[in-house]
C-alpha positions, 0 to 999 in steps of 0.5 A: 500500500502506498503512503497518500501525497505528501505535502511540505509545509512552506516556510512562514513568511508567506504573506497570507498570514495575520500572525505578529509572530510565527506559531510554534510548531516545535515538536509537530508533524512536518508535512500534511497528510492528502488523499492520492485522488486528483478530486481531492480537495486541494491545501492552497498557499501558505504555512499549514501547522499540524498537531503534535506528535503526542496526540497520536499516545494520547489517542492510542492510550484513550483507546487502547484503554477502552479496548481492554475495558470491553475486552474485561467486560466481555470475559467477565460476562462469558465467565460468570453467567456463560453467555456466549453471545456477549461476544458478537456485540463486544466483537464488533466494538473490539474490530471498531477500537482496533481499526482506531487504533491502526489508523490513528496516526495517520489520521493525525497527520491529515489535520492541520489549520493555516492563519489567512488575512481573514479567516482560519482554514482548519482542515482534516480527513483523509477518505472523508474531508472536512475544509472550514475556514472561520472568518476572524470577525465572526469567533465569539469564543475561543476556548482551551480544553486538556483532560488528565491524559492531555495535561501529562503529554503537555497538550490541549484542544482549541475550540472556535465558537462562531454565531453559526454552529455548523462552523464551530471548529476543534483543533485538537492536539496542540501544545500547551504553548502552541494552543496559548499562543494561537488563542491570543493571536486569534482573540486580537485579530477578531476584536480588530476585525469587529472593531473595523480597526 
């Protein structure tokens, strides 16, 4: 099997970016991620920054989790009450979470978001592509989330809250400082896009 398309990230002083300074990407995936198809939905100029690479353990860790978890309980059930069929519904859950756990870091790799003049493209997917591009004067919230498992790896989830909810977007995967950094960047260029400044 061939590795889908690889593209190289170009470097930052592409001039459609809004950033004062240059994300960090330190310790992030170095090329995005796309699907083999010439329908594919194309990157377009400018710097695209990706997750870091601890977001593929945490994922892995999440599910490998819950993998044993449904492993556990379906013995568990065999054992004790004898019912054999437990293992048809924990079967299909178990194929389900291996799947997950195969395709997890490649699927890391498709995701990544770029800063334009007005509005952030975050895109993701590799067989079923997601493009959203998110007009800074229209962000009503920015918000950074990070569980038990994201803290320990030094990683968070940005959230964008717009009016509409359809395009409302979750980057997840970003370093702590990365996640601080895109915040602010994106709280000052949306009060001066509101502002008309």
């Amino acid at each position: 099997m061939q590795d889908a398309p690889v593209h190289d990230s170009p470097v930052h002083d592409s001039p459609v970016h809004v950033a004062a300074e240059p994300i960090d990407d330190e310790g992030t995936f170095s090329q995005i991620r796309e699907p083999r198809s010439e329908n594919r939905l194309p990157l377009g100029d400018g710097t695209w920054h990706q997750l870091a690479r601890q977001y593929v353990w945490v994922q892995l860790i999440s599910s490998g989790i819950v993998f044993l978890l449904v492993l556990g309980a379906a013995l568990a059930i065999w054992l004790i009450v004898g019912a054999w069929w437990v293992w048809i519904p924990a079967g299909i859950v178990l194929v389900i979470l291996a799947i997950t756990l195969v395709i997890t870091p490649r699927q890391a790799r498709a995701y990544g978001y770029q800063l334009r003049d007005d509005d952030l493209v975050f895109r993701k997917g590799i067989l079923w592509q997601r493009v959203v591009a998110v007009p800074y004067g229209r962000m009503q919230l920015v918000d950074i989330t990070h569980g038990p498992l994201d803290r320990g790896f030094g990683i968070a989830q940005l959230k964008l809250v717009t009016a509409a909810a359809t395009t409302g977007v979750a980057i997840p995967g970003l370093r702590q400082a990365a996640a601080e950094q895109l915040r602010d960047t994106l709280i000052a260029v949306a009060e001066t896009r509101r502002t008309g400044l």
